[in-house]
N, CA, C and O atoms as a GROMACS GRO file, in nm:
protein
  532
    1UNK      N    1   0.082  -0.119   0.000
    1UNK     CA    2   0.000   0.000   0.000
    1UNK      C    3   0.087   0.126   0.000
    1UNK      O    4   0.070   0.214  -0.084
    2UNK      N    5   0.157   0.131   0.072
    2UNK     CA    6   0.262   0.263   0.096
    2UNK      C    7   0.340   0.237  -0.033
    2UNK      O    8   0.358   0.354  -0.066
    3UNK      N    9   0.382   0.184  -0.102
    3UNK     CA   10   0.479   0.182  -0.204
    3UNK      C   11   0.362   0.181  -0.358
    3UNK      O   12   0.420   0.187  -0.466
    4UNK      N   13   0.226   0.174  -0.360
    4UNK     CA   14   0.194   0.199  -0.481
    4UNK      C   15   0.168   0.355  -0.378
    4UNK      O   16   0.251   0.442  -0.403
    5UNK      N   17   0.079   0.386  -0.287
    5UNK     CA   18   0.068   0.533  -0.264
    5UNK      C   19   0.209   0.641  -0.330
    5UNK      O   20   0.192   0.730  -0.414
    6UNK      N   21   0.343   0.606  -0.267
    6UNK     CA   22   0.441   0.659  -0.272
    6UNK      C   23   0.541   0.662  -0.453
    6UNK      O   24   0.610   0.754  -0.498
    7UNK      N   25   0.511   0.535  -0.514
    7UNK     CA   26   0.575   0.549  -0.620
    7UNK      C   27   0.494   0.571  -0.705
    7UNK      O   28   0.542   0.604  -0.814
    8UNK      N   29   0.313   0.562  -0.690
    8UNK     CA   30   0.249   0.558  -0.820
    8UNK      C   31   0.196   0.685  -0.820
    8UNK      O   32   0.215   0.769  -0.908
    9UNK      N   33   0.098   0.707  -0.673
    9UNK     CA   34   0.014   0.857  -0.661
    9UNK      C   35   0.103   0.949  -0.661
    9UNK      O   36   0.133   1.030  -0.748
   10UNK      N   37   0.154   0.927  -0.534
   10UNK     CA   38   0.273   1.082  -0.537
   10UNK      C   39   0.346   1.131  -0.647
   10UNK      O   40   0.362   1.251  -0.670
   11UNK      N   41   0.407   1.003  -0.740
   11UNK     CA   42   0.498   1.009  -0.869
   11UNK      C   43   0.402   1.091  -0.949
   11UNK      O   44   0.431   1.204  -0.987
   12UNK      N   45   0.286   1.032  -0.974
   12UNK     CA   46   0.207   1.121  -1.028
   12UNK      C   47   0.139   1.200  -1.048
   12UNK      O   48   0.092   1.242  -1.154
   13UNK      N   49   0.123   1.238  -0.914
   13UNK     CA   50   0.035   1.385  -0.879
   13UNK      C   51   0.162   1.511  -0.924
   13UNK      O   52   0.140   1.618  -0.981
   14UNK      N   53   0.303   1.454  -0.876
   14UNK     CA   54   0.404   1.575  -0.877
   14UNK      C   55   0.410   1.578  -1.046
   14UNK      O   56   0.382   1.689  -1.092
   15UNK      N   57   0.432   1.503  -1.118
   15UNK     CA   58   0.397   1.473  -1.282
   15UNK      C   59   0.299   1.579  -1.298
   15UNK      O   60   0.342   1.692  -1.322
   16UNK      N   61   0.176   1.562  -1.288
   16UNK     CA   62   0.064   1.653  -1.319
   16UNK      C   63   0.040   1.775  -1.268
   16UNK      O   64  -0.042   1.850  -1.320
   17UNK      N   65   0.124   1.816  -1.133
   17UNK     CA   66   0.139   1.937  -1.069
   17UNK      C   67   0.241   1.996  -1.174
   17UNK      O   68   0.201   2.093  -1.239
   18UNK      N   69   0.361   1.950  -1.197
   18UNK     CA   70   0.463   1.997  -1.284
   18UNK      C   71   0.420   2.042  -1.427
   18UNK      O   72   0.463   2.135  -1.495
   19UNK      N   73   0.328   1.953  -1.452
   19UNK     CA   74   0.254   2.002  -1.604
   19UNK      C   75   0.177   2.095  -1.609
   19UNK      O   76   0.175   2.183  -1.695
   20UNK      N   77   0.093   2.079  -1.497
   20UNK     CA   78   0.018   2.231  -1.504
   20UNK      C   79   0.047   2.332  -1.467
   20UNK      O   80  -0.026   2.431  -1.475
   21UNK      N   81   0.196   2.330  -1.405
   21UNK     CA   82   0.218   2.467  -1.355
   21UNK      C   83   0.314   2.480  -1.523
   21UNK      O   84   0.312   2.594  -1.568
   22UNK      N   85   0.378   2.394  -1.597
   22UNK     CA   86   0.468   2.440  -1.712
   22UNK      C   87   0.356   2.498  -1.823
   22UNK      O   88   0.371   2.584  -1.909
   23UNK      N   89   0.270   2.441  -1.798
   23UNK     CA   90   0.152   2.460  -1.929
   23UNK      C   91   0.095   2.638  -1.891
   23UNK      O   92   0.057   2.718  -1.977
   24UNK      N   93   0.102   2.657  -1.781
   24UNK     CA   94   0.023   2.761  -1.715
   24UNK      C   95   0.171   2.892  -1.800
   24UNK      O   96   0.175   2.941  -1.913
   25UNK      N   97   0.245   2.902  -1.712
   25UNK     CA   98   0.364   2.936  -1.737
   25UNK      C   99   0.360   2.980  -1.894
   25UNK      O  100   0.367   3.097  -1.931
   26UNK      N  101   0.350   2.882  -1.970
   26UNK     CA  102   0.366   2.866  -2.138
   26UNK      C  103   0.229   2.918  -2.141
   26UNK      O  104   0.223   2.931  -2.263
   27UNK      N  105   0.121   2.955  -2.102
   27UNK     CA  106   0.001   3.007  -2.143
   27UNK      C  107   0.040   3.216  -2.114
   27UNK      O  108   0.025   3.322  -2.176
   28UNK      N  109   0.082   3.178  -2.012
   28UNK     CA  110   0.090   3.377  -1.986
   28UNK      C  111   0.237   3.406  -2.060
   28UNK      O  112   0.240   3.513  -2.120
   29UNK      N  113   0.331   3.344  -2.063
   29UNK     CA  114   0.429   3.371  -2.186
   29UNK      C  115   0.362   3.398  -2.319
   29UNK      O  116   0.385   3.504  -2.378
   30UNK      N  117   0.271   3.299  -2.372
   30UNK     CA  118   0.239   3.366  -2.551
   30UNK      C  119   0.157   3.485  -2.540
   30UNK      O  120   0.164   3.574  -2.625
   31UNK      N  121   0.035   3.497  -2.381
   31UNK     CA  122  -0.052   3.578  -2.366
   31UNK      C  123   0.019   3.717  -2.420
   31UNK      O  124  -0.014   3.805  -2.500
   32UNK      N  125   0.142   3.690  -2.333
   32UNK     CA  126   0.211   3.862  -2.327
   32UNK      C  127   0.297   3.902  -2.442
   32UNK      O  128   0.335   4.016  -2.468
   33UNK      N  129   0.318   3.801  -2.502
   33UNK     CA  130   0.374   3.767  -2.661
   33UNK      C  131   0.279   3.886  -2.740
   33UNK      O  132   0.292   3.996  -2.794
   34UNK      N  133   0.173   3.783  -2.707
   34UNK     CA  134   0.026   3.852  -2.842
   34UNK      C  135  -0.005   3.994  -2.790
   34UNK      O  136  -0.036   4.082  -2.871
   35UNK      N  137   0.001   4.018  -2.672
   35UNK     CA  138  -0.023   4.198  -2.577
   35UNK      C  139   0.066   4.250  -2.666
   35UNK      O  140   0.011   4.321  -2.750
   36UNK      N  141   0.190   4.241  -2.678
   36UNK     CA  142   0.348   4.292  -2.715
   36UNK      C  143   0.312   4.302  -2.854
   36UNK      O  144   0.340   4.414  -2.895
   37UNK      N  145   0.263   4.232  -2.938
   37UNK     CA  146   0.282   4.228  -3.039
   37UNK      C  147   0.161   4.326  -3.090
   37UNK      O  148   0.172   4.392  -3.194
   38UNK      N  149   0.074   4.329  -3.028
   38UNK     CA  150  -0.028   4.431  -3.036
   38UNK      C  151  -0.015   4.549  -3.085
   38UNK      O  152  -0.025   4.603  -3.195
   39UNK      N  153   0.024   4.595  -2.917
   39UNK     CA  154   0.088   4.682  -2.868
   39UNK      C  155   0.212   4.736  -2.935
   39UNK      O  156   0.242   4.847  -2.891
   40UNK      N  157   0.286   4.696  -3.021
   40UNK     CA  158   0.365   4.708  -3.156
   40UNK      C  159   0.335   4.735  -3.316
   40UNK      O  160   0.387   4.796  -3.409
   41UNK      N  161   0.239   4.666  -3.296
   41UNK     CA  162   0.118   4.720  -3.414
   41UNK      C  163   0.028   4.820  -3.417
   41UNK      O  164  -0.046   4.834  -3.515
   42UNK      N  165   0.024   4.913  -3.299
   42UNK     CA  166  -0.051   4.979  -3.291
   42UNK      C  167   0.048   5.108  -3.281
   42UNK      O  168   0.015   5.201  -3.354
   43UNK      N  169   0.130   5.122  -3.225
   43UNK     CA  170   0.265   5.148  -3.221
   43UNK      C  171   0.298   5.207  -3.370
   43UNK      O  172   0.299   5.326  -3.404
   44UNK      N  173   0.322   5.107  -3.437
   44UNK     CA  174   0.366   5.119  -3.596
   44UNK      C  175   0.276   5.177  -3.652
   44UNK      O  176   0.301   5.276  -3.721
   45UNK      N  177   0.180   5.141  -3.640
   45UNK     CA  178   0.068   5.213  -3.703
   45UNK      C  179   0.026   5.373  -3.688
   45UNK      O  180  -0.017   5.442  -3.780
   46UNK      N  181   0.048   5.422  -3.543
   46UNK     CA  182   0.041   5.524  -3.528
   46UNK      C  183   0.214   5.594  -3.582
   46UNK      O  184   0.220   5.701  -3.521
   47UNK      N  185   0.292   5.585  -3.631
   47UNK     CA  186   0.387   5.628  -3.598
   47UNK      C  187   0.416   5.637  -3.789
   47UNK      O  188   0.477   5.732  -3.839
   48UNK      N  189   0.374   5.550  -3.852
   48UNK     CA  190   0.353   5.523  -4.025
   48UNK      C  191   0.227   5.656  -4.020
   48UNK      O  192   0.258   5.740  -4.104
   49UNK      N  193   0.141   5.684  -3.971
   49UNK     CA  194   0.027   5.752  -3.998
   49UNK      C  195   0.074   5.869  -4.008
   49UNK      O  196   0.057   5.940  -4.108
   50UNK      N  197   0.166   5.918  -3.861
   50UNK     CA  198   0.202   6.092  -3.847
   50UNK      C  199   0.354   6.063  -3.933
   50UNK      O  200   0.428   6.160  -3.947
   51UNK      N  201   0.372   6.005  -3.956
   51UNK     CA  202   0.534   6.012  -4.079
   51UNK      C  203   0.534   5.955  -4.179
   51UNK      O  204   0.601   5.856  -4.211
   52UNK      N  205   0.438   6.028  -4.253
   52UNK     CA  206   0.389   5.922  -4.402
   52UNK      C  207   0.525   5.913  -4.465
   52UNK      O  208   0.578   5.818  -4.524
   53UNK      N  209   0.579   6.058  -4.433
   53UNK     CA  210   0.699   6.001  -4.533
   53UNK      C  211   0.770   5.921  -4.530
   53UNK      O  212   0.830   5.904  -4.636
   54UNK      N  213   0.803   5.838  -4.427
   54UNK     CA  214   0.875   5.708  -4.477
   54UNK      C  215   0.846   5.636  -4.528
   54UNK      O  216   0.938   5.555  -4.537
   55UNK      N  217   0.750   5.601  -4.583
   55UNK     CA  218   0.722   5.475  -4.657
   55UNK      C  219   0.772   5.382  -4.604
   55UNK      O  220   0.861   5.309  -4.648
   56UNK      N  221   0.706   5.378  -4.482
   56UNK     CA  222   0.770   5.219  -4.461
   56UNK      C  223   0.681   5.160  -4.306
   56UNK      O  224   0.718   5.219  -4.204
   57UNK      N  225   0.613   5.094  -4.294
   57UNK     CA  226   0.472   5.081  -4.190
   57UNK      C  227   0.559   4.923  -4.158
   57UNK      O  228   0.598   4.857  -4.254
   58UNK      N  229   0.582   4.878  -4.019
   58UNK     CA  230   0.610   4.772  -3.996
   58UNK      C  231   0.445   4.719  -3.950
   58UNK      O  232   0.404   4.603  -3.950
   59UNK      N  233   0.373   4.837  -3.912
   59UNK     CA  234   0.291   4.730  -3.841
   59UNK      C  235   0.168   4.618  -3.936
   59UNK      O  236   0.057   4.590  -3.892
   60UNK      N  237   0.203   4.588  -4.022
   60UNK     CA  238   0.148   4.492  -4.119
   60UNK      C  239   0.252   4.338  -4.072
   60UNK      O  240   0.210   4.222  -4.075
   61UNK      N  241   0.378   4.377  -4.035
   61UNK     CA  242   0.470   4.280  -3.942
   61UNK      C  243   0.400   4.244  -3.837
   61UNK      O  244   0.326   4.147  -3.819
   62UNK      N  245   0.434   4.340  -3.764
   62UNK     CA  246   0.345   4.293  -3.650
   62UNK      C  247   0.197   4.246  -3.636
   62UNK      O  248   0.169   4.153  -3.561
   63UNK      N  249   0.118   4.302  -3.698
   63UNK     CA  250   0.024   4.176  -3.723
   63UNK      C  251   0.016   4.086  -3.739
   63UNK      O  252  -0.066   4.011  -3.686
   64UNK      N  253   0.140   4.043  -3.863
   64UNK     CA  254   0.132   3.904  -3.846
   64UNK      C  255   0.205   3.830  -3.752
   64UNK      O  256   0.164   3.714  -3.756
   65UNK      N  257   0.270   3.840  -3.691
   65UNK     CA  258   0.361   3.822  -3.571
   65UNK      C  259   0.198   3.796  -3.422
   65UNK      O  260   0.183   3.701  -3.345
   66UNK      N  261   0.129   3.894  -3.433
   66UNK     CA  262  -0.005   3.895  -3.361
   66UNK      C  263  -0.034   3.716  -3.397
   66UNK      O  264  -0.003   3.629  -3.316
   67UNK      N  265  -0.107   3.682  -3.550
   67UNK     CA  266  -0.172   3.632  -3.561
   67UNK      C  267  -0.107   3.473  -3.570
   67UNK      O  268  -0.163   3.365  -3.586
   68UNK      N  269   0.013   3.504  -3.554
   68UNK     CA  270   0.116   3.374  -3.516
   68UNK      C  271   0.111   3.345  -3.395
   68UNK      O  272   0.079   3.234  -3.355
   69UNK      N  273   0.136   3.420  -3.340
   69UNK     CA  274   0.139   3.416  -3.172
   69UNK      C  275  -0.017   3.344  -3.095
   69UNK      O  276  -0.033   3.248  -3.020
   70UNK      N  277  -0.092   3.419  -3.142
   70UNK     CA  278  -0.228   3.391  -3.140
   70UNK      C  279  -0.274   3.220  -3.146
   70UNK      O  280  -0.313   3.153  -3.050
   71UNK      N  281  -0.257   3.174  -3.293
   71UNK     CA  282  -0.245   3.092  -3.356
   71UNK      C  283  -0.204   2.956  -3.250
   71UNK      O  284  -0.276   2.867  -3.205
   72UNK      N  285  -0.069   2.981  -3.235
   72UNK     CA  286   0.034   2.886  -3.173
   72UNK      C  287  -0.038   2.853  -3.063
   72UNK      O  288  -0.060   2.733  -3.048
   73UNK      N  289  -0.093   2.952  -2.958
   73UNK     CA  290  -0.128   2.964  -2.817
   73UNK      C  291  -0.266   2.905  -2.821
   73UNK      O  292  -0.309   2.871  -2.710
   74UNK      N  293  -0.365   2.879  -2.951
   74UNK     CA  294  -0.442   2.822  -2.959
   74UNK      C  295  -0.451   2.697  -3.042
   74UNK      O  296  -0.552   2.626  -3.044
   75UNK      N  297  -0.362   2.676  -3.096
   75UNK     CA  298  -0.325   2.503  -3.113
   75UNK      C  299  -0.314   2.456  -2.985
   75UNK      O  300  -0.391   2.370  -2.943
   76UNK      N  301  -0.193   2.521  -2.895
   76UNK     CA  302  -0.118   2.399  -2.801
   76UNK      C  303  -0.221   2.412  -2.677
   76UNK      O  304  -0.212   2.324  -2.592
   77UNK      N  305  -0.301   2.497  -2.662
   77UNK     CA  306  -0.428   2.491  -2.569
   77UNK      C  307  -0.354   2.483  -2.426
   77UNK      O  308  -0.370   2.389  -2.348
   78UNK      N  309  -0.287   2.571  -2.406
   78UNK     CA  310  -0.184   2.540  -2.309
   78UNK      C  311  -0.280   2.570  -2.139
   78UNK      O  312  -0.249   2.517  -2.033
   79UNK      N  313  -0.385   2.655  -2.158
   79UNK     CA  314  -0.503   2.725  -2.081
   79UNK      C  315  -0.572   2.541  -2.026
   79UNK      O  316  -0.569   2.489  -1.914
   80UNK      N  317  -0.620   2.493  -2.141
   80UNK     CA  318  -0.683   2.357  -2.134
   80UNK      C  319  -0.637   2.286  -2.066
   80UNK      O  320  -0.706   2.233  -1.978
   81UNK      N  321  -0.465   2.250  -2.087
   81UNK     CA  322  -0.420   2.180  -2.000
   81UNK      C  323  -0.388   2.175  -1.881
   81UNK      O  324  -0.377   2.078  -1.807
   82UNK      N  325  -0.368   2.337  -1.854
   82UNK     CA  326  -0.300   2.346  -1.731
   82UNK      C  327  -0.431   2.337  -1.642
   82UNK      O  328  -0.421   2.330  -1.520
   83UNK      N  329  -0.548   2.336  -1.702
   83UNK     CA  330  -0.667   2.317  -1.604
   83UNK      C  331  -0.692   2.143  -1.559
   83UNK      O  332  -0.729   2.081  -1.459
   84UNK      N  333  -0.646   2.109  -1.709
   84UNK     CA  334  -0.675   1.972  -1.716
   84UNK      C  335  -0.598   1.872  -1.632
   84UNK      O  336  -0.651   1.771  -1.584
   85UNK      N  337  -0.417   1.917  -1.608
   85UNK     CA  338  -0.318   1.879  -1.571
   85UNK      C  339  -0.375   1.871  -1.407
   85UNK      O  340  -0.376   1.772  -1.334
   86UNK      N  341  -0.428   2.030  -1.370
   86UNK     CA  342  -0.446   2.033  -1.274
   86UNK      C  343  -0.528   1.987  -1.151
   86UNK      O  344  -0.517   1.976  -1.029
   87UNK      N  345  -0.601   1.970  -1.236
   87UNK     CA  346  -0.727   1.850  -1.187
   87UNK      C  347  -0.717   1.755  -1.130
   87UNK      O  348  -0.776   1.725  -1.026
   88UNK      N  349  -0.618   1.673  -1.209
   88UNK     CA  350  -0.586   1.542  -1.212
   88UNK      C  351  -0.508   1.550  -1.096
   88UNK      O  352  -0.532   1.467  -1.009
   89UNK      N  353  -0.409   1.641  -1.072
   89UNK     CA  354  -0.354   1.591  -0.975
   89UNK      C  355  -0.354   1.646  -0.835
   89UNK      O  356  -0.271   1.638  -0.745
   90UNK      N  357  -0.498   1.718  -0.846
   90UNK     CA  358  -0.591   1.754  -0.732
   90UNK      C  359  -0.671   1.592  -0.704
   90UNK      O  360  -0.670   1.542  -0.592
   91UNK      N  361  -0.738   1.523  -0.824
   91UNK     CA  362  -0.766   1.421  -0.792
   91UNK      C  363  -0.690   1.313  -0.713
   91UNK      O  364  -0.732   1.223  -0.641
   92UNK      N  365  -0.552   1.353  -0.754
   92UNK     CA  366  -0.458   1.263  -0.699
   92UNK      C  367  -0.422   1.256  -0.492
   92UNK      O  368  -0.433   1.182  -0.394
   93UNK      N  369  -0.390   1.354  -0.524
   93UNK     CA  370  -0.431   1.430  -0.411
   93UNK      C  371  -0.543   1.373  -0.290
   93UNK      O  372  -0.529   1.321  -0.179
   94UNK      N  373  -0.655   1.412  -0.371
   94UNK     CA  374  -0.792   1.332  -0.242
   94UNK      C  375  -0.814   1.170  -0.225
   94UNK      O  376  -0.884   1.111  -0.143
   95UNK      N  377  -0.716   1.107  -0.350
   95UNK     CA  378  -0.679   0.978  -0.333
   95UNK      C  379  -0.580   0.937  -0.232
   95UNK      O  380  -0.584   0.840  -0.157
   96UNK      N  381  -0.477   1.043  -0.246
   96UNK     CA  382  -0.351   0.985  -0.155
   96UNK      C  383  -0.410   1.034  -0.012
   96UNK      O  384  -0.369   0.959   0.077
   97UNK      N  385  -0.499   1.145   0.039
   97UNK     CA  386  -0.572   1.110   0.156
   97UNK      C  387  -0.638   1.030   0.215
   97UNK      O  388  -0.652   1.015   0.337
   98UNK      N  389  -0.692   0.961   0.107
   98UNK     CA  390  -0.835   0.842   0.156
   98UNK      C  391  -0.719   0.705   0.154
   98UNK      O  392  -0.768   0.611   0.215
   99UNK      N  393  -0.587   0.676   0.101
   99UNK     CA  394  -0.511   0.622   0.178
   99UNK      C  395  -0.524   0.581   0.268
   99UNK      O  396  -0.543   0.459   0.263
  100UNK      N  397  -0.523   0.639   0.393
  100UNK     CA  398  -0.485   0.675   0.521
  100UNK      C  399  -0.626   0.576   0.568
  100UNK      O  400  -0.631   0.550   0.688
  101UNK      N  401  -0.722   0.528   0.495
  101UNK     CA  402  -0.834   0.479   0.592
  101UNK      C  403  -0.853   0.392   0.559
  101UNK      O  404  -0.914   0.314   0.631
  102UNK      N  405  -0.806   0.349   0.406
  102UNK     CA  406  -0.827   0.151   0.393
  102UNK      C  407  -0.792   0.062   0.536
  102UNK      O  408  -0.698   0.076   0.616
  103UNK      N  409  -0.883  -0.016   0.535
  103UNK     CA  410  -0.868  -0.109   0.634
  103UNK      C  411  -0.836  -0.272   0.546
  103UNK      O  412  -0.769  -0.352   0.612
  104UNK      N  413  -0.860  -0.297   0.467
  104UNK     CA  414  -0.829  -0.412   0.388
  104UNK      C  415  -0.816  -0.435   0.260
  104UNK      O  416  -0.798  -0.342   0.181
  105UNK      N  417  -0.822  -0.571   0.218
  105UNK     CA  418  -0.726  -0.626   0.031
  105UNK      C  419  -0.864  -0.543  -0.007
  105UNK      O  420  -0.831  -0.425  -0.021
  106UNK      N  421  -1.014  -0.560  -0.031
  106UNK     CA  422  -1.130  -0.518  -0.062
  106UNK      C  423  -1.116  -0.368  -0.088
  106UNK      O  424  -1.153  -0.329  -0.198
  107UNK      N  425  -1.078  -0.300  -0.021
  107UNK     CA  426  -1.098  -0.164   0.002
  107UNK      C  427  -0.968  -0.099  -0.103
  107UNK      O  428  -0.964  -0.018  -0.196
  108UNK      N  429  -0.862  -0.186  -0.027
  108UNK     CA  430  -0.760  -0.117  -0.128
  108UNK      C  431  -0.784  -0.171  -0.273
  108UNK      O  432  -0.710  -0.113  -0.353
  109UNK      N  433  -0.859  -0.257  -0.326
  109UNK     CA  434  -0.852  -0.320  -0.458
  109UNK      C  435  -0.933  -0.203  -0.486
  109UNK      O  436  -0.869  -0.144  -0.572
  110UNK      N  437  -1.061  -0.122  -0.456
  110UNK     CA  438  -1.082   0.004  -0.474
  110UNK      C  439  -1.016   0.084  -0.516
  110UNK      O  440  -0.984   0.146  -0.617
  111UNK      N  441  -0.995   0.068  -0.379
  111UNK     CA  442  -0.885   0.213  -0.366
  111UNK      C  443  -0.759   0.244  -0.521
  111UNK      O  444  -0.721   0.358  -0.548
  112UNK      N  445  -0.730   0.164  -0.574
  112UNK     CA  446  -0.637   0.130  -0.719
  112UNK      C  447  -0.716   0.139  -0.782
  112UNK      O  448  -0.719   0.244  -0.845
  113UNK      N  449  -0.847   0.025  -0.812
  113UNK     CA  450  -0.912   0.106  -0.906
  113UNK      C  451  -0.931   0.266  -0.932
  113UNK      O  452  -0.902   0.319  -1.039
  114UNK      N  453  -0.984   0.336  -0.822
  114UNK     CA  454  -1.016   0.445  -0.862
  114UNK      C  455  -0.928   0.553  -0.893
  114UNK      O  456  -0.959   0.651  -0.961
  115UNK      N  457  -0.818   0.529  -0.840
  115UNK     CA  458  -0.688   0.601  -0.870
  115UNK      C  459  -0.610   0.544  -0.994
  115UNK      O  460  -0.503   0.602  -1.013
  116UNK      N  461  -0.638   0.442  -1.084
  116UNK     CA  462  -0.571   0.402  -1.177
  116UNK      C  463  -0.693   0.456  -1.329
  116UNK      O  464  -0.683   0.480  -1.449
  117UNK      N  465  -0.784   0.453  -1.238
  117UNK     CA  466  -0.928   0.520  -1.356
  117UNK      C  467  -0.915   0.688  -1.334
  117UNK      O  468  -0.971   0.756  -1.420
  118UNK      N  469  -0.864   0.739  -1.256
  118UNK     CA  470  -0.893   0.908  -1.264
  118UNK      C  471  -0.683   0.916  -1.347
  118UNK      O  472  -0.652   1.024  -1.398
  119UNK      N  473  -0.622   0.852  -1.347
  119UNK     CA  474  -0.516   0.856  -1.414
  119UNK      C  475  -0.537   0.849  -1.592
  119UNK      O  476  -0.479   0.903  -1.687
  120UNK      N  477  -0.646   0.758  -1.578
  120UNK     CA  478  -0.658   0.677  -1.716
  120UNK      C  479  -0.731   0.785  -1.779
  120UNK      O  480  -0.691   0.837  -1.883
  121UNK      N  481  -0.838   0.821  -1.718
  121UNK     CA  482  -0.956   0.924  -1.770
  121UNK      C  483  -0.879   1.053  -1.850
  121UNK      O  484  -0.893   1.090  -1.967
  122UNK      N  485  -0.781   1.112  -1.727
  122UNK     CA  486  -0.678   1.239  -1.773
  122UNK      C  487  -0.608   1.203  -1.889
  122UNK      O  488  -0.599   1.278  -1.986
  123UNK      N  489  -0.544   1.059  -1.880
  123UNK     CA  490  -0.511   1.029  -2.038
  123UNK      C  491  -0.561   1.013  -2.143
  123UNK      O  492  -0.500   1.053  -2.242
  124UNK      N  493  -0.658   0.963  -2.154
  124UNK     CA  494  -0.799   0.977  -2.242
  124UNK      C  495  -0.826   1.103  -2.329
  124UNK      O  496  -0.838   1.130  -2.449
  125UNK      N  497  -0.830   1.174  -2.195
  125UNK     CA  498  -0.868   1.309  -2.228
  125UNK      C  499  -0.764   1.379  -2.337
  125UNK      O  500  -0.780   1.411  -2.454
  126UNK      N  501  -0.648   1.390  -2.249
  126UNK     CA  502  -0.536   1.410  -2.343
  126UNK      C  503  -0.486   1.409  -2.495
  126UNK      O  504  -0.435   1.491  -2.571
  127UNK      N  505  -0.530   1.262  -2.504
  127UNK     CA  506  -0.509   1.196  -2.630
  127UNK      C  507  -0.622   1.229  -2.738
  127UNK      O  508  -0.603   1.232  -2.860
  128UNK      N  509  -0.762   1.259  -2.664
  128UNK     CA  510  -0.849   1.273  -2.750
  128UNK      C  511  -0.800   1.448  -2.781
  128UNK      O  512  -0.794   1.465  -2.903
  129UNK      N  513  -0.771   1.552  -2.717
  129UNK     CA  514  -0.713   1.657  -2.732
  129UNK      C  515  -0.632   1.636  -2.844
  129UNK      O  516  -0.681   1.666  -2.953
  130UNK      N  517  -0.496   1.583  -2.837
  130UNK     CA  518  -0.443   1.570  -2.936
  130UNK      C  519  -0.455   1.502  -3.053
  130UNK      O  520  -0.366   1.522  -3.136
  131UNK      N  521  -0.524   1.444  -3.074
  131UNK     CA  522  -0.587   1.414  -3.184
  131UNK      C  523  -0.704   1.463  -3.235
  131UNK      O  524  -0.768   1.426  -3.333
  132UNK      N  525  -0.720   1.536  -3.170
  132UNK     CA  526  -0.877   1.677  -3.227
  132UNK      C  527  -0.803   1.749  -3.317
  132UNK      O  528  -0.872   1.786  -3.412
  133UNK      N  529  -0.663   1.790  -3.323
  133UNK     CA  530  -0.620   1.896  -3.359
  133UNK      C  531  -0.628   1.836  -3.561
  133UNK      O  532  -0.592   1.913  -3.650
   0.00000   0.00000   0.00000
């Protein structure tokens, strides 16, 4: 019991804590990407408007730089996961508490099931994610 709690739940709750905090992380990185890039386009734009004479407007760049950024941050659904990541190993979590109260083989044969099905489910999920795309 202590050694699937310790190598399977814990291994994997810190797994899914680690993912959702990297996914989270990688979600407000492109956020401030696409702000920046905006915010550069709007920039250019005002700045091409009062100095026609240069002939020369980057912010048609930066737009597309916007709509890349954009783009990327909504393929990798990084928002999705880190909710999704996080879940899971909140689930993990109220498993490795209820630990603590099996009294027997019955209970713990439960007890694995349900922690090997809220593992399985998050993978599921996952996979059907990535293959939506």
């Amino acid at each position: 019991m202590e050694m699937y709690v310790c190598d399977r739940i814990s291994d994997q709750r810190t797994w899914y804590a680690a993912k959702a905090e990297a996914n989270k992380r990688a979600s407000l990185m492109w956020f401030i990407l696409v702000v920046l890039a905006q915010l550069f386009t709007i920039i250019s734009g005002i700045v091409a408007a009062c100095w026609m004479d240069l002939g020369l407007s980057l912010a048609p760049v930066f737009a597309a730089f916007t709509a890349t950024f954009m783009a990327w941050q909504s393929i990798n659904r990084f928002d999705g996961l880190a909710r999704s990541y996080a879940m899971a190993s909140h689930e993990l979590g109220l498993m490795d508490a209820k630990a603590s109260h099996i009294k027997n083989e019955t209970e713990l044969s439960h007890f694995v099931l349900d922690a090997e099905e809220a593992m399985s489910r998050e993978h599921v999920l996952w996979l059907a994610k990535r293959h939506s795309l």
